[in-house]
PyMOL Python script that loads the backbone (N, CA, C, O; Angstrom):
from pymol import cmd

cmd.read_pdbstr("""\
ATOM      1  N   UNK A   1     -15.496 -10.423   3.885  1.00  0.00           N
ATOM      2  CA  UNK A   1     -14.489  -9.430   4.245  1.00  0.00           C
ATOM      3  C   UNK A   1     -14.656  -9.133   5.735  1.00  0.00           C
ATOM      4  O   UNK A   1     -15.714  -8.691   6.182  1.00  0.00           O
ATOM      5  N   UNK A   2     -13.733  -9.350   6.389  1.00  0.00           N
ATOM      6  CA  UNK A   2     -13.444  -8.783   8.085  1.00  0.00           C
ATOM      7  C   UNK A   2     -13.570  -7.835   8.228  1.00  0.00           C
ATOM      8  O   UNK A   2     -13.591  -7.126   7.222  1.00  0.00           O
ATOM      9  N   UNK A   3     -13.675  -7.436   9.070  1.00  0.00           N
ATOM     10  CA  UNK A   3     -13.338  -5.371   9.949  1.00  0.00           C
ATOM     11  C   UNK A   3     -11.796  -5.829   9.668  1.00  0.00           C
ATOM     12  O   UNK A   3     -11.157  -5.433   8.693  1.00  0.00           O
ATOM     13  N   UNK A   4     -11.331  -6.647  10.581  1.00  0.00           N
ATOM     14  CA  UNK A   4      -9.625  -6.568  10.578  1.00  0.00           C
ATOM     15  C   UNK A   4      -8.828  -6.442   9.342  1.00  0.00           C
ATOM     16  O   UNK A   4      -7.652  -6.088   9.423  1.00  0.00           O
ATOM     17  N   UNK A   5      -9.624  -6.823   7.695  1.00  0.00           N
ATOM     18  CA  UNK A   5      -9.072  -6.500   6.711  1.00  0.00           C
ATOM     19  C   UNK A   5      -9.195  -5.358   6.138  1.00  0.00           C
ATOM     20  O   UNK A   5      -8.329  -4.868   5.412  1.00  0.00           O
ATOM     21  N   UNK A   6     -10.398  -4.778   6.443  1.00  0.00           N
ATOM     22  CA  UNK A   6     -11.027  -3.523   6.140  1.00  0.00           C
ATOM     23  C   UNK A   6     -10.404  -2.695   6.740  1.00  0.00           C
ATOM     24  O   UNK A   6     -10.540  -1.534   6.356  1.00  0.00           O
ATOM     25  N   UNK A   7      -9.412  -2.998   8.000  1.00  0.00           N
ATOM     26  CA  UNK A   7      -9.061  -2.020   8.690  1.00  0.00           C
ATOM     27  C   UNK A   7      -7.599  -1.509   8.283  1.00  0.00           C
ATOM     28  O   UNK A   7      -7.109  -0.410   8.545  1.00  0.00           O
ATOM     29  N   UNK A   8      -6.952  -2.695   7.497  1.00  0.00           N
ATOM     30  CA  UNK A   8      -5.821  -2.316   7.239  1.00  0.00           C
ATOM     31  C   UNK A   8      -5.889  -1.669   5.773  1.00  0.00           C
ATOM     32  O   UNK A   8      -4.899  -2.110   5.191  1.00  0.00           O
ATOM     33  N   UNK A   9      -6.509  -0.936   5.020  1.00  0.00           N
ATOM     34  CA  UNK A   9      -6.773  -0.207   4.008  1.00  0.00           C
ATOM     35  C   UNK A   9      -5.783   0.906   4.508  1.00  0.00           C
ATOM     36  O   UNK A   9      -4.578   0.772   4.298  1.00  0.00           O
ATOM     37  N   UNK A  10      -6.177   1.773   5.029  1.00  0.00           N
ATOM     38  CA  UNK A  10      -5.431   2.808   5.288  1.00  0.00           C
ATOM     39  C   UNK A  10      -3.805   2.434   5.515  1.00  0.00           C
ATOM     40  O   UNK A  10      -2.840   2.999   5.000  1.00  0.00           O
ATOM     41  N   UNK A  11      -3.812   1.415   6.356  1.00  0.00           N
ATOM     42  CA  UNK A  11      -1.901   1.010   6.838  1.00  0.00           C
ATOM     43  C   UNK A  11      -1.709   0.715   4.980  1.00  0.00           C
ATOM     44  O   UNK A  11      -0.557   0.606   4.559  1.00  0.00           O
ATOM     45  N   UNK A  12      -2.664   0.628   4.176  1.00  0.00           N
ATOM     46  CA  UNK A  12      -1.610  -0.195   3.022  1.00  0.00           C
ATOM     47  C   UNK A  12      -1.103   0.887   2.446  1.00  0.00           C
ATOM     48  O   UNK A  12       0.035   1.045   2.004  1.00  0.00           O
ATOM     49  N   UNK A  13      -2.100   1.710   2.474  1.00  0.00           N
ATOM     50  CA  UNK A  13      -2.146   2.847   1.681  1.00  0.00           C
ATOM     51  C   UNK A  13      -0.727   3.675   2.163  1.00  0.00           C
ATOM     52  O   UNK A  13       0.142   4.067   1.385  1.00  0.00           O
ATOM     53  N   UNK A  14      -0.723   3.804   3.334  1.00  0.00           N
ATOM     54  CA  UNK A  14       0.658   4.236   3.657  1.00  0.00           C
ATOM     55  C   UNK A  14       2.304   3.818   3.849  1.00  0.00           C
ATOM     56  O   UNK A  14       3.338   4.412   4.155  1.00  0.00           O
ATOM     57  N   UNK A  15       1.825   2.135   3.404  1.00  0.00           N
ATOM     58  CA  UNK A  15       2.697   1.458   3.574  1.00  0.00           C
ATOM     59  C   UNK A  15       3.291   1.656   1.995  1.00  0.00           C
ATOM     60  O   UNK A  15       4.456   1.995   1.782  1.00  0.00           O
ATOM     61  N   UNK A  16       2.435   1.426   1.070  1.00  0.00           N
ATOM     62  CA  UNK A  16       2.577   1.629  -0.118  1.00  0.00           C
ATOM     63  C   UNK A  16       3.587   2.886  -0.506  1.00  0.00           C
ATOM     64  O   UNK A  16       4.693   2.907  -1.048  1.00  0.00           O
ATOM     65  N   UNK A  17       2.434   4.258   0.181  1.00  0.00           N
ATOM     66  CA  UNK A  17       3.743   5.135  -0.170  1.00  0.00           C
ATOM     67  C   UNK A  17       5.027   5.191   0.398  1.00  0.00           C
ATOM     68  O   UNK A  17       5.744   6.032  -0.145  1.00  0.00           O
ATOM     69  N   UNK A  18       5.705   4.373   1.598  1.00  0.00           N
ATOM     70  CA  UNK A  18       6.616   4.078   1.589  1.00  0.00           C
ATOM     71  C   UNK A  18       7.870   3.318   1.117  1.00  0.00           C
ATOM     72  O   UNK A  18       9.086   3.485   1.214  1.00  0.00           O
ATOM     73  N   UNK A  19       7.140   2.514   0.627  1.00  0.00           N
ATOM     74  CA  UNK A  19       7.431   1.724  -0.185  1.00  0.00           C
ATOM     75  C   UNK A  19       8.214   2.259  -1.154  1.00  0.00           C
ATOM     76  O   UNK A  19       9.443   2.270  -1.233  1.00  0.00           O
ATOM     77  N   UNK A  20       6.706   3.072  -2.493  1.00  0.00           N
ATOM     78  CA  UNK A  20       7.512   4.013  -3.025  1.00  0.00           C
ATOM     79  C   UNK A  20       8.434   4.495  -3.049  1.00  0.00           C
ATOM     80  O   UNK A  20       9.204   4.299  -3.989  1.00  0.00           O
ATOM     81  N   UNK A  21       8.835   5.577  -1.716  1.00  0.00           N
ATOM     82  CA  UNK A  21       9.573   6.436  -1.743  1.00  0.00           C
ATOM     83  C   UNK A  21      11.059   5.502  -1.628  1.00  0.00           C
ATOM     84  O   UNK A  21      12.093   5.971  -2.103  1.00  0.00           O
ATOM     85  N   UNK A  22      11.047   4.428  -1.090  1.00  0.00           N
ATOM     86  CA  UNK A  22      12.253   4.033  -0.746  1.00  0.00           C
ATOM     87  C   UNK A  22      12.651   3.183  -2.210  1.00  0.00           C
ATOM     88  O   UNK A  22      13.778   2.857  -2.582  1.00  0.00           O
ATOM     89  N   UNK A  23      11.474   2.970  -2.825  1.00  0.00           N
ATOM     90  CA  UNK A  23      12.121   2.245  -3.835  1.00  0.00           C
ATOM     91  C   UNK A  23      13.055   3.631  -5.300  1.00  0.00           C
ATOM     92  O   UNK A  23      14.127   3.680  -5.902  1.00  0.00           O
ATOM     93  N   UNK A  24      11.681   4.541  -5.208  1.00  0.00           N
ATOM     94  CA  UNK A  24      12.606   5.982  -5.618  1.00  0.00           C
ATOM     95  C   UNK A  24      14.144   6.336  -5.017  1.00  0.00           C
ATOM     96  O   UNK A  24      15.079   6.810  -5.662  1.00  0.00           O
ATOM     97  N   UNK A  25      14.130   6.032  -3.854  1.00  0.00           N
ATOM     98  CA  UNK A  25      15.790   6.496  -3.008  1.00  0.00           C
ATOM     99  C   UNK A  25      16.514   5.624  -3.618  1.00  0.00           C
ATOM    100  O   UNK A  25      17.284   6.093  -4.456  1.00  0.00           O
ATOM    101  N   UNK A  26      16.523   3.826  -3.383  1.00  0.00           N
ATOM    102  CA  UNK A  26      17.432   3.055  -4.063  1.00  0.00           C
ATOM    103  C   UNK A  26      18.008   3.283  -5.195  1.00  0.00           C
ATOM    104  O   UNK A  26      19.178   3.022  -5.475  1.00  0.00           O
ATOM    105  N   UNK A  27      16.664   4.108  -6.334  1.00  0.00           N
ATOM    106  CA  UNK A  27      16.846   3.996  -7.773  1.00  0.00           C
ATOM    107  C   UNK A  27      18.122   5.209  -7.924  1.00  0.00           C
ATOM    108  O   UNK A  27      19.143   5.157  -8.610  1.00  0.00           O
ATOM    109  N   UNK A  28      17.751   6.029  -7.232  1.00  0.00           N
ATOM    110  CA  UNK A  28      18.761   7.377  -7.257  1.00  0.00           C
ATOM    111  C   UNK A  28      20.026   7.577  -6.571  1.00  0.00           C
ATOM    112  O   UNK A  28      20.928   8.396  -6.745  1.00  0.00           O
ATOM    113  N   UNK A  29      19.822   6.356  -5.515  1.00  0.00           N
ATOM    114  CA  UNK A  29      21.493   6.173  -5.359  1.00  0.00           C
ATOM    115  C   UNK A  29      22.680   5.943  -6.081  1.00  0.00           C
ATOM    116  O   UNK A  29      22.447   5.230  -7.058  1.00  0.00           O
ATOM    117  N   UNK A  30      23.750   6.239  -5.989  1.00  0.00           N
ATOM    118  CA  UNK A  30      25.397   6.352  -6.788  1.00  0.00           C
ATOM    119  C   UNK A  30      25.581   5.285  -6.647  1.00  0.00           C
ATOM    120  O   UNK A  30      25.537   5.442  -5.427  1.00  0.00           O
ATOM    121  N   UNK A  31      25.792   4.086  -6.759  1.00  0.00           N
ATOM    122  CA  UNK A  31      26.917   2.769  -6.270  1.00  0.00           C
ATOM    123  C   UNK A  31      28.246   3.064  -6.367  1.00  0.00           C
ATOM    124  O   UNK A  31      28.890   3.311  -7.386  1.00  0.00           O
ATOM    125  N   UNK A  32      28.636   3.016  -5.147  1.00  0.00           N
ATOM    126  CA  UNK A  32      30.273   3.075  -5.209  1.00  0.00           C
ATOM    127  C   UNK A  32      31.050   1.832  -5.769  1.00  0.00           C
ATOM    128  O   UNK A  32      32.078   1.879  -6.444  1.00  0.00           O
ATOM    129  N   UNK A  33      30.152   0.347  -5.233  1.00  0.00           N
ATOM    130  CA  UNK A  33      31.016  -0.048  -6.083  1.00  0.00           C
ATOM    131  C   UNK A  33      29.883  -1.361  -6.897  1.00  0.00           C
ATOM    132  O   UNK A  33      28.669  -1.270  -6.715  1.00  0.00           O
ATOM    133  N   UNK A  34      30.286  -2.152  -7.492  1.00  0.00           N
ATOM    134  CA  UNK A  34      29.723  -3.359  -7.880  1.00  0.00           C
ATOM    135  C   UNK A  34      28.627  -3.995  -7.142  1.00  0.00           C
ATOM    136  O   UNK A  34      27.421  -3.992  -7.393  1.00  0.00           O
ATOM    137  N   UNK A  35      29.402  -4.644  -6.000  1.00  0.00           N
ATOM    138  CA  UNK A  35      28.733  -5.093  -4.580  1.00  0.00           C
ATOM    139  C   UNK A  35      27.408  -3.722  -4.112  1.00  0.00           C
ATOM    140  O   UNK A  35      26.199  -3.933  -4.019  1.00  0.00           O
ATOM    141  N   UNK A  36      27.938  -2.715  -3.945  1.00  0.00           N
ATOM    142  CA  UNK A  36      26.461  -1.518  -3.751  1.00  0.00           C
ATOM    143  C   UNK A  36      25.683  -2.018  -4.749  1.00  0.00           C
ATOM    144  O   UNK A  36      24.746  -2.680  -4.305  1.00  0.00           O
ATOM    145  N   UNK A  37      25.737  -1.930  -6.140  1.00  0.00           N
ATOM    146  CA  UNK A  37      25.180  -1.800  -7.242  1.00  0.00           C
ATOM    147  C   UNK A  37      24.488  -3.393  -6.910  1.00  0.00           C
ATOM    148  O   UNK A  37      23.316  -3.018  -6.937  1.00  0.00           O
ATOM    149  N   UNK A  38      24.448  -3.996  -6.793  1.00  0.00           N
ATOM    150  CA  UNK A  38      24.008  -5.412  -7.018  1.00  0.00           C
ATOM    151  C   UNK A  38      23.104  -5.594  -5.695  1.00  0.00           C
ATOM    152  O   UNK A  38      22.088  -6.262  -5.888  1.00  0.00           O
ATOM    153  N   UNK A  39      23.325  -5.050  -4.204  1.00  0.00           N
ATOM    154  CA  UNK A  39      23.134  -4.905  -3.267  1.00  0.00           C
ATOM    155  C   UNK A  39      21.831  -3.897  -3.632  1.00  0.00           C
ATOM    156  O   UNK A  39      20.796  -4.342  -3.135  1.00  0.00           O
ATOM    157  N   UNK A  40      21.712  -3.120  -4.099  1.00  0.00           N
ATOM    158  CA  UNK A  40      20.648  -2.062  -4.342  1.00  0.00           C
ATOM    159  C   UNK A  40      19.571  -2.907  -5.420  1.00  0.00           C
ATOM    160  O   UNK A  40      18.426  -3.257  -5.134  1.00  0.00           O
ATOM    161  N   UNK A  41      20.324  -3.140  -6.816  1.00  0.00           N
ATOM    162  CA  UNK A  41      19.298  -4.179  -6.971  1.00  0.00           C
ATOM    163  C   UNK A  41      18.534  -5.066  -6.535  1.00  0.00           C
ATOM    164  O   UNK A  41      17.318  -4.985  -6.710  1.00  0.00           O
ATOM    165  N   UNK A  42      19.091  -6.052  -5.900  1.00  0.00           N
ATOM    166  CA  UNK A  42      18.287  -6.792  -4.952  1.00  0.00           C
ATOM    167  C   UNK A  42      17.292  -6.091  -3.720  1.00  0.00           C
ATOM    168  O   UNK A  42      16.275  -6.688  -3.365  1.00  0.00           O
ATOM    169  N   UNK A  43      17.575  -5.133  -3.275  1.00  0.00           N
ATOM    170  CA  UNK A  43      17.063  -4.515  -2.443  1.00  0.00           C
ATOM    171  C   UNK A  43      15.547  -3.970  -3.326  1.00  0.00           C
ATOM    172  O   UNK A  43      14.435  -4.225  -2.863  1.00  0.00           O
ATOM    173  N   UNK A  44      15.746  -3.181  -4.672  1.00  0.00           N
ATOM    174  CA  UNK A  44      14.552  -2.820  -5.314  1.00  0.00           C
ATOM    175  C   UNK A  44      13.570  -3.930  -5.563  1.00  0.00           C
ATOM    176  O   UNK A  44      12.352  -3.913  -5.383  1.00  0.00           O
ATOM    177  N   UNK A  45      14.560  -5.181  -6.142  1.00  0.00           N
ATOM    178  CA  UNK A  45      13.606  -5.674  -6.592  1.00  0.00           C
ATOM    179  C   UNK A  45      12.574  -5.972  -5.046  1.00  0.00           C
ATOM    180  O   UNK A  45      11.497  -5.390  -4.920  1.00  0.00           O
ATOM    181  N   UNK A  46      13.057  -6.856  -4.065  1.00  0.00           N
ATOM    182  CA  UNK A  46      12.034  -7.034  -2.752  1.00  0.00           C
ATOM    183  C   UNK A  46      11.710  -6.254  -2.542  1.00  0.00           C
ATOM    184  O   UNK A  46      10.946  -6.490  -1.606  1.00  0.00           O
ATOM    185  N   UNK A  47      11.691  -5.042  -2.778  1.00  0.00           N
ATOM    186  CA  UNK A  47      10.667  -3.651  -2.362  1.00  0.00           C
ATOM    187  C   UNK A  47       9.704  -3.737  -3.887  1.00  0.00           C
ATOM    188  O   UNK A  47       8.500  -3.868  -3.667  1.00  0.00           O
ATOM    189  N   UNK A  48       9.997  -3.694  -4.987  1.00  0.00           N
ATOM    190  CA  UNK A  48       9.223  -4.010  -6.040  1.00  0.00           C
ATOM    191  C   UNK A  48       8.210  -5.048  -5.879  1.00  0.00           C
ATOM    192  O   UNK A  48       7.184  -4.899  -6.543  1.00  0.00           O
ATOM    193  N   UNK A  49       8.334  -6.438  -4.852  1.00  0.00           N
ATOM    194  CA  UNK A  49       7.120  -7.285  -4.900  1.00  0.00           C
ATOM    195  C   UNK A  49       6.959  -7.019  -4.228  1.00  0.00           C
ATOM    196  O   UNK A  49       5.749  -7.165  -4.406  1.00  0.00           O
ATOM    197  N   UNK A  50       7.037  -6.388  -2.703  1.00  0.00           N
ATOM    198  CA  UNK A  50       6.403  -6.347  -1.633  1.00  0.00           C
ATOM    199  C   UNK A  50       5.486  -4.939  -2.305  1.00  0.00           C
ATOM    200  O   UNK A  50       4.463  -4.998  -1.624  1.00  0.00           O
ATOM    201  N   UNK A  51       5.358  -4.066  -2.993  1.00  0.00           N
ATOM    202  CA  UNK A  51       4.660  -3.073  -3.580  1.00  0.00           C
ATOM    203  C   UNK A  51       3.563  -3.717  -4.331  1.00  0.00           C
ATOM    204  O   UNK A  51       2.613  -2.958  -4.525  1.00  0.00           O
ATOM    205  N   UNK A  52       3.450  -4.789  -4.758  1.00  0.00           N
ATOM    206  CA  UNK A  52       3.045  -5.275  -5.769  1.00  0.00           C
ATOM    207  C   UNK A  52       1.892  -5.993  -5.004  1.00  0.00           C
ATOM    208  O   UNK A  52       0.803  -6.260  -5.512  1.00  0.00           O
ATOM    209  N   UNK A  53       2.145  -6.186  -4.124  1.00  0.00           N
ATOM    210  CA  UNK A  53       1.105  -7.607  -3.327  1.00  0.00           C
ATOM    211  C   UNK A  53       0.636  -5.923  -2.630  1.00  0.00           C
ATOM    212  O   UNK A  53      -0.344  -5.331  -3.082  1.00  0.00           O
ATOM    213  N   UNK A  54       1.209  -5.529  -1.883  1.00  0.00           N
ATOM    214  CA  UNK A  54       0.212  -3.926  -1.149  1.00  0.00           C
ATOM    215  C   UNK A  54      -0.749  -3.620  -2.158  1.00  0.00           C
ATOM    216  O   UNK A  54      -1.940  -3.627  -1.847  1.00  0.00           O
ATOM    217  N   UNK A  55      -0.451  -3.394  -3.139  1.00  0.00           N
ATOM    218  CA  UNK A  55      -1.333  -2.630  -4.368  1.00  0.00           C
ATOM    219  C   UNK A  55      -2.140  -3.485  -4.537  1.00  0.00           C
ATOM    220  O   UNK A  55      -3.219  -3.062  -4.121  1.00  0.00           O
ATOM    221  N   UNK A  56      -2.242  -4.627  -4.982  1.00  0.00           N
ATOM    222  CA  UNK A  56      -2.959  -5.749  -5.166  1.00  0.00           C
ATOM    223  C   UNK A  56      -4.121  -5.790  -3.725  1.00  0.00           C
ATOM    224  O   UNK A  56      -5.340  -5.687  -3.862  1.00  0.00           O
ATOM    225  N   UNK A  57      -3.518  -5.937  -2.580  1.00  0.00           N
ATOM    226  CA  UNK A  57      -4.437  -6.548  -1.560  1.00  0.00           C
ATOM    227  C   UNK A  57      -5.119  -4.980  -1.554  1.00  0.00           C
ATOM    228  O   UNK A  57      -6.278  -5.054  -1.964  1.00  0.00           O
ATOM    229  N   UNK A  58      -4.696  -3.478  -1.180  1.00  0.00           N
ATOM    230  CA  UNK A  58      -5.713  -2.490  -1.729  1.00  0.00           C
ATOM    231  C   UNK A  58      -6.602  -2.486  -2.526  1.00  0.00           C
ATOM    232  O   UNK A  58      -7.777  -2.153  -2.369  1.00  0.00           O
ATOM    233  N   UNK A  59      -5.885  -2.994  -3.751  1.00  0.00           N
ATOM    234  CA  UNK A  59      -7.205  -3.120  -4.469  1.00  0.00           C
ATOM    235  C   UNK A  59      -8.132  -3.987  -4.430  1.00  0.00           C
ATOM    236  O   UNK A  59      -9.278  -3.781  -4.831  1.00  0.00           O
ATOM    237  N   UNK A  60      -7.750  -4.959  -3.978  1.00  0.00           N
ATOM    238  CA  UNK A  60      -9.108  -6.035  -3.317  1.00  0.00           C
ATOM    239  C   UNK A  60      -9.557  -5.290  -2.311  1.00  0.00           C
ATOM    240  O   UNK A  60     -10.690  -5.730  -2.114  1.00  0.00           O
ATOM    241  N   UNK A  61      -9.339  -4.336  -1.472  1.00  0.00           N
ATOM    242  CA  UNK A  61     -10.228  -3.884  -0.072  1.00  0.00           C
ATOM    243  C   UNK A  61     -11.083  -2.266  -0.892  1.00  0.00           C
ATOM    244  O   UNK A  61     -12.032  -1.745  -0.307  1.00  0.00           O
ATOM    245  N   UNK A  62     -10.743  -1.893  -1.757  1.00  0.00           N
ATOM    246  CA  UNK A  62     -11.130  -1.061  -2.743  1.00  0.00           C
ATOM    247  C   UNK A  62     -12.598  -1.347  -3.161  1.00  0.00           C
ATOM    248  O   UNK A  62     -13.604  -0.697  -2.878  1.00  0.00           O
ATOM    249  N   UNK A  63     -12.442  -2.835  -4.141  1.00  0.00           N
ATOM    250  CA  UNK A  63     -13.198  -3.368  -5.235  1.00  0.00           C
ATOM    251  C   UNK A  63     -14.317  -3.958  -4.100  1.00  0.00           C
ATOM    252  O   UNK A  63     -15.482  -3.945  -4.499  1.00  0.00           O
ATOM    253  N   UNK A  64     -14.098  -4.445  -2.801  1.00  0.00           N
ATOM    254  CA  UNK A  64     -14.706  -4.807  -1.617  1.00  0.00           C
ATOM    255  C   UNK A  64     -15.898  -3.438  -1.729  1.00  0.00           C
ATOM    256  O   UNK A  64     -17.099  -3.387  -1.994  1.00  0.00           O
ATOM    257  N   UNK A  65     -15.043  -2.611  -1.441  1.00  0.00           N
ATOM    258  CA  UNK A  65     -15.998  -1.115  -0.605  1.00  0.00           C
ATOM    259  C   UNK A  65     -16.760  -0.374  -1.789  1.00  0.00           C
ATOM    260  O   UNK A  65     -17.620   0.489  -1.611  1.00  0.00           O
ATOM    261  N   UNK A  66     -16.380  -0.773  -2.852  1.00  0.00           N
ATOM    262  CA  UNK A  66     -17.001   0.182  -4.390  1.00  0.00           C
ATOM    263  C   UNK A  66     -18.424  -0.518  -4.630  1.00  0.00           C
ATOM    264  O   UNK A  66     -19.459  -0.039  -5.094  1.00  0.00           O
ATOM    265  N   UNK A  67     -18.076  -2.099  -4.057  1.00  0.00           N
ATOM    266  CA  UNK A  67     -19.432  -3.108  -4.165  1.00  0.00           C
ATOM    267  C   UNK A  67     -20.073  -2.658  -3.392  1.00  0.00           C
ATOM    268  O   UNK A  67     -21.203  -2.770  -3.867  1.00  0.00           O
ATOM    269  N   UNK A  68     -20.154  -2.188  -2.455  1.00  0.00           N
ATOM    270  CA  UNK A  68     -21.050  -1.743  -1.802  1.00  0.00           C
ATOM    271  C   UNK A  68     -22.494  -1.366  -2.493  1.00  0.00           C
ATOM    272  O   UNK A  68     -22.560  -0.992  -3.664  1.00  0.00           O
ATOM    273  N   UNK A  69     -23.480  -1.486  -1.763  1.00  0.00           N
ATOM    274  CA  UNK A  69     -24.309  -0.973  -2.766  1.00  0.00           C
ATOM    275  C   UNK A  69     -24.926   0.214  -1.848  1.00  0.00           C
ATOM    276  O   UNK A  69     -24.731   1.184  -2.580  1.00  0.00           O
ATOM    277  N   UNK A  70     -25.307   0.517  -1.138  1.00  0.00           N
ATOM    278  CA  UNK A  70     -25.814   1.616  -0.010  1.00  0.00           C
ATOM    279  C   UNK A  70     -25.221   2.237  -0.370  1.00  0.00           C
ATOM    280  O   UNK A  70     -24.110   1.717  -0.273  1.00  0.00           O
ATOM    281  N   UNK A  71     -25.035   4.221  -1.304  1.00  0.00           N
ATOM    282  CA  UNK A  71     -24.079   4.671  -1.050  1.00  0.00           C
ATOM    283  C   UNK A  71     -23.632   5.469   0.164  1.00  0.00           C
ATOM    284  O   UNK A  71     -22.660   6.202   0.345  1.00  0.00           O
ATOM    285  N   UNK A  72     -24.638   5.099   0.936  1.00  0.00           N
ATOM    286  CA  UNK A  72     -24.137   6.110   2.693  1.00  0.00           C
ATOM    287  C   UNK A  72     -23.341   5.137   3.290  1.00  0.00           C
ATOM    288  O   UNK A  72     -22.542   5.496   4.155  1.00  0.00           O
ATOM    289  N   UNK A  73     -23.439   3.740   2.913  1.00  0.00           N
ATOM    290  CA  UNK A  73     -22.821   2.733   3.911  1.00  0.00           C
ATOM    291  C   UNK A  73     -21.482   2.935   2.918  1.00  0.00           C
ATOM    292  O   UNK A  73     -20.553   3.122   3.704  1.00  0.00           O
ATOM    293  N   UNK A  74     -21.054   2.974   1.791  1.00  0.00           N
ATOM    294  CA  UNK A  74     -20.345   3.149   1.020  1.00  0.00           C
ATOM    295  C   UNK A  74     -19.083   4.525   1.390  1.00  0.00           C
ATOM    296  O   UNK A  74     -17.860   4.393   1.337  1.00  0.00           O
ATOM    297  N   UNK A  75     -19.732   5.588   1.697  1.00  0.00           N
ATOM    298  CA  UNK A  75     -19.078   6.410   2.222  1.00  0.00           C
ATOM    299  C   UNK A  75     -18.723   6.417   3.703  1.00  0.00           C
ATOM    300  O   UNK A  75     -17.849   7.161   4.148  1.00  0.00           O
ATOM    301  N   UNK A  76     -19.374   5.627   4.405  1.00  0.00           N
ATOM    302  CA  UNK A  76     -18.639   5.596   6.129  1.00  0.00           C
ATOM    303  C   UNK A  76     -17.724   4.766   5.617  1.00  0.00           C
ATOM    304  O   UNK A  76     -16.540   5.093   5.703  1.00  0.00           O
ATOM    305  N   UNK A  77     -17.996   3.853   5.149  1.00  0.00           N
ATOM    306  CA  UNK A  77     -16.734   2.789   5.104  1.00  0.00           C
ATOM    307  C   UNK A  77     -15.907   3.512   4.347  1.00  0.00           C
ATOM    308  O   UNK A  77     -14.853   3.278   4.939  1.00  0.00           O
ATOM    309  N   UNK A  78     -15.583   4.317   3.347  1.00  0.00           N
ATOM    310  CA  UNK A  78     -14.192   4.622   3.102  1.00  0.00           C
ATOM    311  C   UNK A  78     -13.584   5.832   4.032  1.00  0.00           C
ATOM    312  O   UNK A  78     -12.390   6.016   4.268  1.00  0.00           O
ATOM    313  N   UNK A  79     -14.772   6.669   4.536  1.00  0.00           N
ATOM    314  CA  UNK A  79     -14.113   7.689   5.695  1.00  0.00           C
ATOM    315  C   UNK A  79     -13.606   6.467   7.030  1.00  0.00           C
ATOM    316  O   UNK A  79     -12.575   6.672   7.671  1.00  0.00           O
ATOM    317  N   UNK A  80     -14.261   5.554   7.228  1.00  0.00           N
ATOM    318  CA  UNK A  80     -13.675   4.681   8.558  1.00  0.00           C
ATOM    319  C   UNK A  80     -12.335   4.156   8.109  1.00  0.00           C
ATOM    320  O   UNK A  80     -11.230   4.399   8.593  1.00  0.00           O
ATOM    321  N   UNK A  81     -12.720   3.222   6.867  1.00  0.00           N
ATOM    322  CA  UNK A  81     -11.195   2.106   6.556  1.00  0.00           C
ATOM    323  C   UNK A  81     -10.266   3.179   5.471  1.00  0.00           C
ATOM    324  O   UNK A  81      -9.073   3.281   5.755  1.00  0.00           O
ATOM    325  N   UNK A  82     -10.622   3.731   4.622  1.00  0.00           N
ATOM    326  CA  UNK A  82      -9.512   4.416   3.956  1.00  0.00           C
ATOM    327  C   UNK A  82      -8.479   5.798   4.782  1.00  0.00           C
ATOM    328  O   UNK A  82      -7.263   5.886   4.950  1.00  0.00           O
ATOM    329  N   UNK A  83      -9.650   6.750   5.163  1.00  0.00           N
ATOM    330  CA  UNK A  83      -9.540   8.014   5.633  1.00  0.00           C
ATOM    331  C   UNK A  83      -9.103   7.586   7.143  1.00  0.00           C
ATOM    332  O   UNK A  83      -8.243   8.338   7.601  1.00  0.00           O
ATOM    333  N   UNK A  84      -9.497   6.582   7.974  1.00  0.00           N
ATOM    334  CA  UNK A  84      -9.036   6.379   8.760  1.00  0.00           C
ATOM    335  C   UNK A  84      -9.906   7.611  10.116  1.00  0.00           C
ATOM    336  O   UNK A  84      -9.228   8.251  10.920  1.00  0.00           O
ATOM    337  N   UNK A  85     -11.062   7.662  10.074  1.00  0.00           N
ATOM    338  CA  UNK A  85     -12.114   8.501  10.617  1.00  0.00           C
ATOM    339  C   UNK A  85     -12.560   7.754  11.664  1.00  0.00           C
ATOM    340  O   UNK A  85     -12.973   6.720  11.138  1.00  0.00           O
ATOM    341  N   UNK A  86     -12.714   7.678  12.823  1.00  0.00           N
ATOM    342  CA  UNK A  86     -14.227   6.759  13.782  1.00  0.00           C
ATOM    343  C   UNK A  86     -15.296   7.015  13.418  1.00  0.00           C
ATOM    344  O   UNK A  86     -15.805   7.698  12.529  1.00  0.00           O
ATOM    345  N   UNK A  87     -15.646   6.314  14.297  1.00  0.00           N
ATOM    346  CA  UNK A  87     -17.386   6.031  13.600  1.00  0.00           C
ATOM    347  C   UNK A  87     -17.960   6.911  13.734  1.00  0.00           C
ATOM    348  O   UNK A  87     -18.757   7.183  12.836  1.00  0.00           O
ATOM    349  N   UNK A  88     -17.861   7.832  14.937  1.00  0.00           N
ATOM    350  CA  UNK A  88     -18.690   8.549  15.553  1.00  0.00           C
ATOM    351  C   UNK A  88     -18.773   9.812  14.141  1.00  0.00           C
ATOM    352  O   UNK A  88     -19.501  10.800  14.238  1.00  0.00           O
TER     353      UNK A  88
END
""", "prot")
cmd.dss("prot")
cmd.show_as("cartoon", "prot")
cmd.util.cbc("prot")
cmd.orient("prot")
């Protein structure tokens, strides 16, 4: 595992809840017409796999940091890569 993968824990984490939220907005939109309606589908579903691989690669940078066995090294690393903390 990299720093550079470790580092994007936090971006997933927030990417994720964006994700979310936009896939919540699509779901609750009106379709005016057919074309919206079909247009929104497609739109969920590519927000549905792109959610799917975020969650997934989190949880590989997760299952990474839980292995840990030190639990002090265990806790910088999720205040650095999750919490998004410096080192100092």
């Amino acid at each position: 595992m990299t720093m550079r993968e470790l580092s994007q824990l936090r971006y997933l984490r927030r990417e994720i809840e964006r994700e979310r939220e936009e896939l919540a907005e699509r779901v609750r939109e009106r379709p005016a017409s057919a074309a919206h309606a079909a247009e929104t589908a497609e739109t969920c579903g590519r927000i549905a796999v792109r959610l799917e691989q975020h969650i997934a690669e989190r949880d590989r940078l997760e299952a990474y940091i839980a292995a840990v066995p030190d639990s002090l090294t265990r806790q910088a690393f999720i205040l650095r890569f999750s919490d998004g903390l410096s080192w100092r």
